[in-house]
C-alpha positions in Angstrom: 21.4 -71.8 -84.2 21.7 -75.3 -86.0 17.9 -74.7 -87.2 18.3 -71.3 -88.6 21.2 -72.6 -90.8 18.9 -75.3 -91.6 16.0 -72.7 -92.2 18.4 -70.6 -94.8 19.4 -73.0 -96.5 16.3 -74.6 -97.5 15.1 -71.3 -98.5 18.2 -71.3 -100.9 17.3 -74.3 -102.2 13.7 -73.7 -103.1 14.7 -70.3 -104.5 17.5 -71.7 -106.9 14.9 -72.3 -109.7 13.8 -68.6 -109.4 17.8 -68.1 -110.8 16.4 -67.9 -114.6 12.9 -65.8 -113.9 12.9 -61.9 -113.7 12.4 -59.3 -111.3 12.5 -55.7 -110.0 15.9 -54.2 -108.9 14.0 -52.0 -105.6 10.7 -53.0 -103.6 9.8 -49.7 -101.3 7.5 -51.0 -99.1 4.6 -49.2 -96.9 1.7 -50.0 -94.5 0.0 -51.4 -91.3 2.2 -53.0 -88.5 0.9 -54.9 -85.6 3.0 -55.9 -82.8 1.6 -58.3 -80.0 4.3 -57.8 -77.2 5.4 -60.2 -74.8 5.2 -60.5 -71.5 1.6 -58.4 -70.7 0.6 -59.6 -73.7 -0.3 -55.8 -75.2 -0.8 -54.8 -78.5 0.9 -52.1 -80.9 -0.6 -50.7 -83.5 1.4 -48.3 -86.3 3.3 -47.8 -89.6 5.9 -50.4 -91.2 8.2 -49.5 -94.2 11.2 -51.1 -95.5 13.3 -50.7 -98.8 14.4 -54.0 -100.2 17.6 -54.1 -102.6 17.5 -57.2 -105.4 20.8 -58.9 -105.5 20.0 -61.4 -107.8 16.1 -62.6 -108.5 16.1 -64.6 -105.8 18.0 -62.6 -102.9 17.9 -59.2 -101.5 19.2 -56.6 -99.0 16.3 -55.4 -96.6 16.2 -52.1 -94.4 12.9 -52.5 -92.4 11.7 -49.6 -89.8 8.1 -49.4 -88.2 6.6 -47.2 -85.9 3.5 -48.2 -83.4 1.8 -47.2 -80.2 0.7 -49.0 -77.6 -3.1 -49.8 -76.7 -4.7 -50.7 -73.6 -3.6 -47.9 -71.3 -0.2 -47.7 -72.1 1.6 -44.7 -72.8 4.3 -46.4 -74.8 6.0 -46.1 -78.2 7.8 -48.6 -79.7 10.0 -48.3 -82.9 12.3 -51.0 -84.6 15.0 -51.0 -87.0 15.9 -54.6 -89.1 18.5 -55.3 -91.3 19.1 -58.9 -93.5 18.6 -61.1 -96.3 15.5 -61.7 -98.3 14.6 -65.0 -100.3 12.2 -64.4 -102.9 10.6 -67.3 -105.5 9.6 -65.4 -108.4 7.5 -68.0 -110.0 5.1 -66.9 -113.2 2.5 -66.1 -111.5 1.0 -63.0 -109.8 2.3 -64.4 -106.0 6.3 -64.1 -105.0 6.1 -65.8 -101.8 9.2 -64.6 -99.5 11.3 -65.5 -96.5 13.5 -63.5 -94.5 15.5 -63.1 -91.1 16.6 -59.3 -90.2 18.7 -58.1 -87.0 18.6 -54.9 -85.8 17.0 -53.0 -82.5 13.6 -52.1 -80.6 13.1 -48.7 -78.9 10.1 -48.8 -76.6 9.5 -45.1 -74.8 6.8 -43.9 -72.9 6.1 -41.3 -69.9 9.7 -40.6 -69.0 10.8 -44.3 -69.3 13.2 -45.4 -72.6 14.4 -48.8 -73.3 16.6 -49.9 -76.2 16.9 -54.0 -77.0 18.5 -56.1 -79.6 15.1 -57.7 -82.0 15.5 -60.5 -84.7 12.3 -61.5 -86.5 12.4 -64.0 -88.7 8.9 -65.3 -90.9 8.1 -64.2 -94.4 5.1 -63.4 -96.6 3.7 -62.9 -99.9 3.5 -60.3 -102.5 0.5 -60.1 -104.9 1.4 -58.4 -108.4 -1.1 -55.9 -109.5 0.5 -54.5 -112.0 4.0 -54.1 -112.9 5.0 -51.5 -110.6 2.5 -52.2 -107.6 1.5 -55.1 -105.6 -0.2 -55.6 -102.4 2.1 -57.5 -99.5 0.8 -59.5 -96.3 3.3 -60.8 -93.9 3.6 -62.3 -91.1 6.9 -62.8 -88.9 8.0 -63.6 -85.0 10.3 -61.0 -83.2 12.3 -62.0 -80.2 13.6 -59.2 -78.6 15.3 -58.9 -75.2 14.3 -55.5 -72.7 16.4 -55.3 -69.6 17.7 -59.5 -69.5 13.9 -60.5 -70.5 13.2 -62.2 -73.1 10.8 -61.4 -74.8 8.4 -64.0 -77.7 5.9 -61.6 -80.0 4.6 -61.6 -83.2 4.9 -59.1 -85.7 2.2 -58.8 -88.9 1.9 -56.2 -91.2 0.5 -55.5 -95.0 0.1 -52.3 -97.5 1.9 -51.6 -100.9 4.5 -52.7 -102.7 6.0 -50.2 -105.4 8.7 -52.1 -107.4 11.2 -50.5 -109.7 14.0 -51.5 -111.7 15.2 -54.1 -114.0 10.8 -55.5 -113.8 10.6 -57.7 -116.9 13.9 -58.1 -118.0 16.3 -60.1 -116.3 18.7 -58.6 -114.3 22.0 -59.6 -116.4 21.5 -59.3 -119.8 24.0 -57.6 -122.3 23.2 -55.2 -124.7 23.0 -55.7 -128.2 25.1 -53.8 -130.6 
């Protein structure tokens, strides 16, 4: 637990100089997801979105959901729900590089079996601007999650499309002029 402190507030840190740059208000993200799931080592393969809220330039509010199925001769499902904070360093640049930690749940299903487990990923990624409005995202995070008093270590990747919204190229505070 000591660590993860550690972890957020060194984001903080290197974020602080991001205070004075600008960004969007909403980042709707969608694309690929890749679970590898622990123990069995199996694989899941499926649909991530989440909808990111911009606080301040540098932190955000994140709802994440994904969807995937699992390969290799299992009949399972397996959805997850994450909440948390985002740190973004919006640099000049065309890369905002990004950290996060989210809480939430992980719903695994299959022929007449259903399991529900507490999941944590923490990890980041990196967006690349296109254009104002779109970027392309690639991230890649670890997701602990615990079925039935087993713990569980897998990894979590994913990467699509950013579409951005909001206050883009202006910062977020200023006051009109009369």
């Amino acid at each position: 637990m000591r660590n993860f402190f550690r972890f957020v507030l060194l984001a903080a840190f290197i974020a602080a100089p991001a205070l004075a740059q600008e960004g969007p208000r909403a980042e709707l993200f969608g694309g690929y997801e890749y679970l590898r799931l622990n123990p069995g080592a199996t694989s899941c393969h499926g649909f991530g979105t989440n909808l990111a809220y911009n606080l301040s330039n540098w932190f955000g509010a994140v709802g994440d959901f994904g969807v995937c199925k699992e390969t290799g001769g299992s009949t399972f499902h397996n959805i997850n729900y994450l909440f948390g904070p985002r740190f973004s360093y919006r640099s000049y640049g065309k890369l905002t590089p990004f950290a996060q930690v989210l809480f939430g749940g992980q719903h695994a299903a299959g022929s007449n079996l259903a399991f529900d487990s507490f999941a944590m990923t923490l990890g980041g990624g990196a967006d690349y601007r296109f254009n104002q409005q779109i970027s392309f995202r690639g991230q890649a995070e670890y997701l602990y999650t615990r079925f039935g008093g087993t713990r569980q270590n897998n990894a979590r990747i994913e990467a699509g499309v950013v579409y951005r919204w909001g206050a883009f190229g202006r910062p977020f505070h200023r006051k009109k002029r009369s």
